[in-house]
C-alpha positions in Angstrom: -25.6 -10.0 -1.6 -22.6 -12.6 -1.0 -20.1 -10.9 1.8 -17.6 -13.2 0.7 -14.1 -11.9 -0.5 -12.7 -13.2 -3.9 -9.9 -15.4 -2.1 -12.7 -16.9 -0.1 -15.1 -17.8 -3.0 -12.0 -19.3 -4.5 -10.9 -21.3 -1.5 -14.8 -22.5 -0.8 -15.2 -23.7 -4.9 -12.3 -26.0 -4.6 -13.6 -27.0 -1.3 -17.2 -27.9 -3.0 -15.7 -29.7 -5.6 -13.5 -31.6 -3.3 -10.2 -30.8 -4.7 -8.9 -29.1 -2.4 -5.0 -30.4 -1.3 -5.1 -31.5 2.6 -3.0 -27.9 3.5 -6.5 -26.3 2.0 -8.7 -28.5 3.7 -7.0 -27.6 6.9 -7.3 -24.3 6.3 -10.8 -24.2 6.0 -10.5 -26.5 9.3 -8.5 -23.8 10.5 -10.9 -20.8 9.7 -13.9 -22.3 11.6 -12.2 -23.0 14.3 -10.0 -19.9 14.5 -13.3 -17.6 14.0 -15.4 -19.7 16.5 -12.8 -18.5 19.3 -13.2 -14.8 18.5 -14.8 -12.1 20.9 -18.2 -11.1 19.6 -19.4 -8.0 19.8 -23.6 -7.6 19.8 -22.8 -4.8 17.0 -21.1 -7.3 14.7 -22.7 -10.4 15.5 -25.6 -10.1 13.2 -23.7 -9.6 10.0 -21.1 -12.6 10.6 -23.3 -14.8 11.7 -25.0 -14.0 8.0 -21.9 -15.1 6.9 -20.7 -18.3 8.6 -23.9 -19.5 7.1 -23.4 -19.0 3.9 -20.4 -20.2 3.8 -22.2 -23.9 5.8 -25.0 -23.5 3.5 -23.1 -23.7 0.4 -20.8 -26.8 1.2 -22.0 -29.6 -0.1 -23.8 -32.4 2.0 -21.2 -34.9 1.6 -18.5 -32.5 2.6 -20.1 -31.4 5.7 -18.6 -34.2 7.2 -15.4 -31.6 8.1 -18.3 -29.8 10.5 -16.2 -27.8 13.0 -18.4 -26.0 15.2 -19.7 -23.5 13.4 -17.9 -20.4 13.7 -19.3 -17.1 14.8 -17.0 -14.6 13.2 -15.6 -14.4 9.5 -15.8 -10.8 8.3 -13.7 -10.1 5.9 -13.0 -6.5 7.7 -11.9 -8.9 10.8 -10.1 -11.6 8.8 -7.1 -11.5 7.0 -5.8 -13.9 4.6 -2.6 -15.6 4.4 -1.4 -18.0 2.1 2.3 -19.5 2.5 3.9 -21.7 -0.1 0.8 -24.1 -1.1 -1.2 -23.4 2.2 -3.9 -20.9 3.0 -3.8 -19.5 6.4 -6.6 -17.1 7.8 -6.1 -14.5 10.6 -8.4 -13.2 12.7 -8.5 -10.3 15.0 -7.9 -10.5 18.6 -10.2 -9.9 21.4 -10.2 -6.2 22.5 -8.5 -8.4 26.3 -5.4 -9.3 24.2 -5.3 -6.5 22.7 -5.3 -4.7 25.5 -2.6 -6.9 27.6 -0.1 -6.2 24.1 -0.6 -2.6 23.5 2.5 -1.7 25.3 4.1 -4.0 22.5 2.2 -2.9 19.9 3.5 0.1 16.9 0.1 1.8 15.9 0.1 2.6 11.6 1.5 5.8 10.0 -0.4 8.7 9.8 -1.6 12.1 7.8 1.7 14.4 8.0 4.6 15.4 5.5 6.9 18.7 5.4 6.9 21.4 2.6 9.6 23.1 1.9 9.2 26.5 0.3 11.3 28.3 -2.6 12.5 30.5 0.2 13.7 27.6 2.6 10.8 27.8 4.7 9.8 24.7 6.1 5.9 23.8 7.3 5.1 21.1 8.8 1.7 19.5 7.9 0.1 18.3 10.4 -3.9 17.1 11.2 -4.5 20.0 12.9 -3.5 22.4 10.4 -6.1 24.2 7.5 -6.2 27.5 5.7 -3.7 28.9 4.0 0.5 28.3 4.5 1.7 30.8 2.2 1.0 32.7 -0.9 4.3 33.2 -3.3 4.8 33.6 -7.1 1.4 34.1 -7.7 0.1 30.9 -6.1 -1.8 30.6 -2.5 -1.2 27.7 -0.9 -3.8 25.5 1.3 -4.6 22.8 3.7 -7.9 21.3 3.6 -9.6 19.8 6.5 -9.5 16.4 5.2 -5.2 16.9 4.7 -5.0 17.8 1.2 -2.3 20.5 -0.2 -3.6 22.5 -2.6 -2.2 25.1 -5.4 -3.8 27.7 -6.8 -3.0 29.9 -9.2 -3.5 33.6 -8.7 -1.7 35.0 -11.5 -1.9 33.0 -14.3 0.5 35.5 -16.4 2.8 35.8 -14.1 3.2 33.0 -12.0 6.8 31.9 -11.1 7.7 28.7 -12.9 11.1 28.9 -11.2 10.4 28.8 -7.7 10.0 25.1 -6.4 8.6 23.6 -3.6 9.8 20.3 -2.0 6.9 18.1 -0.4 8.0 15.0 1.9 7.3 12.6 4.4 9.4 10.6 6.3 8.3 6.8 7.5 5.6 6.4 8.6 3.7 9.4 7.2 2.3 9.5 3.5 0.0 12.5 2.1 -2.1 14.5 -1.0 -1.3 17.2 -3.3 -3.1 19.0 -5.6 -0.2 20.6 -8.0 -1.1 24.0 -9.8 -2.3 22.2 -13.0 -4.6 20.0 -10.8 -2.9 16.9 -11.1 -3.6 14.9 -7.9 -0.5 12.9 -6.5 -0.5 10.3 -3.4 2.9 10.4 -1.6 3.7 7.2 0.0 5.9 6.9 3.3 9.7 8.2 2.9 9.4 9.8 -0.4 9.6 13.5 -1.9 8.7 15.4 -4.8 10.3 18.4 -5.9 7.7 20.9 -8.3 7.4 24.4 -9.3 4.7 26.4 -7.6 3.6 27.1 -11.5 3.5 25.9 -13.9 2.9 28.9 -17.0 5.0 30.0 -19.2 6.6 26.7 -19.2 7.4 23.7 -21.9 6.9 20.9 -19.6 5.3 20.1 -16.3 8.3 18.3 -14.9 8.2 17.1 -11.4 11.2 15.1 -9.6 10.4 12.0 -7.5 12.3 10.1 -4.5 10.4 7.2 -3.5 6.7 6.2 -4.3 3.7 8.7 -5.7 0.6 7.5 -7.6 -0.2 10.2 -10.1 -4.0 11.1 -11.7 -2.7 13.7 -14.5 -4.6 16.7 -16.0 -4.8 16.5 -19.5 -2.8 18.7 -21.1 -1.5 18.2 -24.9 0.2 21.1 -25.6 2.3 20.8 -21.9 3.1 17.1 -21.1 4.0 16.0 -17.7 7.5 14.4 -16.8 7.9 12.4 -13.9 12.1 12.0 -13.0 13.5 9.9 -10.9 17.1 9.1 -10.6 17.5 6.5 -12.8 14.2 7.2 -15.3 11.4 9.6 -16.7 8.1 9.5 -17.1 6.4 11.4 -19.8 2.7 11.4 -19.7 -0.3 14.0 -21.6 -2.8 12.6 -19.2 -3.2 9.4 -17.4 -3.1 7.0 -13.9 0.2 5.6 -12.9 2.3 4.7 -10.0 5.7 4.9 -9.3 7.9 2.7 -6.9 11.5 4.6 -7.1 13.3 4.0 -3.7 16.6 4.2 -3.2 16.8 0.9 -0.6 14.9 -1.4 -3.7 16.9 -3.2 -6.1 14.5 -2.3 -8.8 11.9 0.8 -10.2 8.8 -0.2 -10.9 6.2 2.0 -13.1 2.9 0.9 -13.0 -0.1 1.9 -15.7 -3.8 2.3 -14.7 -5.0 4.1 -17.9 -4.0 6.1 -20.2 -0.3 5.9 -21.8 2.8 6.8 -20.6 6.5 6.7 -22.3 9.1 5.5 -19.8 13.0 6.1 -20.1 16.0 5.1 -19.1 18.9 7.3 -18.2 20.0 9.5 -21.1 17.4 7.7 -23.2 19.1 4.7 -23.4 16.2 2.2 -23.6 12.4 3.8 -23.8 9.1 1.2 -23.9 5.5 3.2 -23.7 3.5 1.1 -21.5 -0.5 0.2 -21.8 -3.0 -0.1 -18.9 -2.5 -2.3 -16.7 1.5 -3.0 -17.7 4.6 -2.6 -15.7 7.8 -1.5 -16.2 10.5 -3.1 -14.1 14.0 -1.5 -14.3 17.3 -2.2 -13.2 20.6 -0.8 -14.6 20.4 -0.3 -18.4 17.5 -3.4 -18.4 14.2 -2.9 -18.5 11.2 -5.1 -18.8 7.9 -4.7 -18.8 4.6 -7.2 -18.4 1.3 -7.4 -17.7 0.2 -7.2 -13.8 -2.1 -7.1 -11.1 -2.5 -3.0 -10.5 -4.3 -3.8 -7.5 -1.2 -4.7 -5.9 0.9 -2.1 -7.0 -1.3 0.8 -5.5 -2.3 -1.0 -2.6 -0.7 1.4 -0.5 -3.1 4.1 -1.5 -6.1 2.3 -1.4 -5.1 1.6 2.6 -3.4 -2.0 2.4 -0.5 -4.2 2.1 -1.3 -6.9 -0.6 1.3 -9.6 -1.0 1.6 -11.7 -3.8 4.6 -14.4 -3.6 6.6 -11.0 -2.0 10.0 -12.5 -0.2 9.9 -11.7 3.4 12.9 -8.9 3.0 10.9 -6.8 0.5 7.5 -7.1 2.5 9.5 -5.9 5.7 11.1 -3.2 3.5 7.5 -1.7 3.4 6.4 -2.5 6.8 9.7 -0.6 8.0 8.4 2.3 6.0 5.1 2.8 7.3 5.5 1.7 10.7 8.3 3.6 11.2 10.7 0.6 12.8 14.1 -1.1 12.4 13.8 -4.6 10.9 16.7 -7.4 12.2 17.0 -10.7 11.1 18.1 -13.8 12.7 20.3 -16.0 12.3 18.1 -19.4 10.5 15.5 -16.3 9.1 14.6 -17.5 5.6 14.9 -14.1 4.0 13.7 -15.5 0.7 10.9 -16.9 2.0 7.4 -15.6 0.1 4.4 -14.5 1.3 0.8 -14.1 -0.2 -1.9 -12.5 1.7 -3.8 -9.1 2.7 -3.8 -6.9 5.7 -4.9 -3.3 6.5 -2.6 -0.5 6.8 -4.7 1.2 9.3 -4.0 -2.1 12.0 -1.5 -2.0 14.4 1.6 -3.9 13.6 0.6 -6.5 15.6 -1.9 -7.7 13.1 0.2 -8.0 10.4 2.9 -10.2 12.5 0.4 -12.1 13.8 0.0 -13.4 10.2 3.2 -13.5 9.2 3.2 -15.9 11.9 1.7 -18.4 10.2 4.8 -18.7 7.8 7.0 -20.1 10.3 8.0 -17.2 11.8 8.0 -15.3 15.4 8.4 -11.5 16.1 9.7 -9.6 19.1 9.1 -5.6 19.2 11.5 -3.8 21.1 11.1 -0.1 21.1 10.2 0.6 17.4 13.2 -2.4 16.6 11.5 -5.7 15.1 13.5 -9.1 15.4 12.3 -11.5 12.8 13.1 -14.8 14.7 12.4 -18.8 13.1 10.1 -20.5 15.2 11.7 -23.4 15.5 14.7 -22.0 16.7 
């Protein structure tokens, strides 16, 4: 079974073919030799050494000619790629000796947490250690699962309370689950909120307000829809995937499809589109427009990673300010709209991510949880 990641197998074809630009043949120059210069541990040592070979085995005779001393290290869990402008730049991860001489300089990832906020102005906060139940009100008991979930359930389905609200929210750095009364799942990302009732019977709608980012996996429900409102559009959904980017700090909302349909609005209904899979709605002011995209970028957060396609270096920072929980400050000579394409973990330390961005022309210092974004040739 190839162990090759689709930006590799596209970066080797070209290289087979021999039309690769000289920036791509340098970073496949650059792979081999970065990888050969990696720590090895016995555990892993096996399984990349399966892969440095066939990668070598698949090159073609004539282009062998690059050899580089073949590397011992390429997994893709251990790599990350980085491509700036034309080039392709791949990062590896550093020996557990530098790791250890930076982790005083080092901000580790953000973590399980958040804070609820009961109809009576109670305030929990959710933390790993936490399970069982938080509260019981209107009709509804409350959870935490081991595995940091919050969960509603209904007791009473007559009587349940569908005007008492609950406020969930995480600050940066933090993101979490819930499991609403109807048993809609929703992600919440890193400094966002979302406001609910604890039931939702006797009710019209299933309207939920949003600050921020959630990905949302809907319950069916046709006689009920569910509203998603932000503070500049709503959602209005039967049953379906989406995701919604709604920060206050971005220029721009952006609602992303998965499956199903949804029916976006503008304020006071001004403009409304209703969006297919795999579509996404970008609005701004009264505009809004909407084309096909690459979901896998748009929920990245939730499936554990920061994806960058041709992202300028101010909105990429925006998110890595979020999670990380840090102050981004720009030089003087920083070119802000300077794009990035690439891949990295949200579980790595923030080191790993600069590292990469490194290769863009750019240098890092961390001060406390402040990062200076410096130019390198400065």
């Amino acid at each position: 079974m190839d162990q090759l990641d689709k930006k590799q197998e596209e970066l080797l074809k070209k290289y087979q073919q021999g039309i690769c630009s000289p920036e791509e043949i340098a970073a496949v120059q650059y792979l081999y030799n970065l990888a050969a210069a990696s720590a090895v541990d016995d555990s892993a040592a096996q399984t990349d050494q399966g892969i440095g070979e066939e990668i070598w085995n698949r090159l073609p005779a004539g282009r062998k000619s690059y050899k580089l001393n073949l590397f011992k290290r390429i997994s893709s869990a251990a790599a990350v790629l980085l491509m700036v402008g034309a080039g392709y730049f791949w990062f590896s991860s550093k020996s557990k000796e530098e790791k250890e001489q930076q982790a005083y300089h080092d901000i580790g990832p953000g973590k399980n947490a958040a804070t609820l906020t009961l109809a009576n102005g109670q305030k929990i906060v959710l933390s790993n250690e936490m399970k069982g139940e938080l509260a019981n009100e209107a009709g509804v008991s409350i959870t935490k699962t081991a595995d940091g979930q919050l969960i509603y359930e209904i007791k009473d389905q007559q009587n349940g309370d569908s005007k008492a609200v609950n406020k969930l929210s995480t600050a940066n750095g933090e993101s979490y689950q819930l499991r609403l009364p109807d048993g809609t799942m929703v992600w919440l990302n890193a400094a966002s909120s979302i406001t609910y009732p604890v039931s939702f019977s006797n009710t019209a709608l299933r309207e939920v307000e949003l600050a921020g980012e959630a990905y949302f996996e809907v319950v069916k429900d046709k006689k009920r829809p569910f509203v998603v409102s932000t503070y500049h559009q709503q959602i209005r959904v039967l049953g379906t995937e989406f995701n919604v980017n709604a920060y206050s700090d971005e220029p721009e909302q952006r609602t992303t499809l998965l499956d199903g349909s949804i029916k976006l609005s503008l304020e006071k209904g001004v403009v409304a589109r209703v969006l297919k899979p795999g579509e996404q709605a970008v609005s701004e002011g009264k505009q809004l427009q909407v084309s096909t995209v690459d979901v896998d970028q748009a929920v990245d957060w939730k499936n554990g990673d920061f994806i960058f396609q041709s992202e300028p270096l101010t909105s990429l920072m925006r998110r890595v300010s979020r999670w990380y929980n840090v102050q981004v400050v720009y030089t003087s000579g920083v070119d802000q709209a300077g794009t990035f394409t690439g891949k990295v973990s949200r579980s790595k330390n923030i080191s790993v991510l600069l590292k990469a961005l490194q290769s863009g022309g750019l240098k890092f210092d961390v001060l406390g949880n402040k990062i200076i974004v410096k130019n390198q040739s400065i």
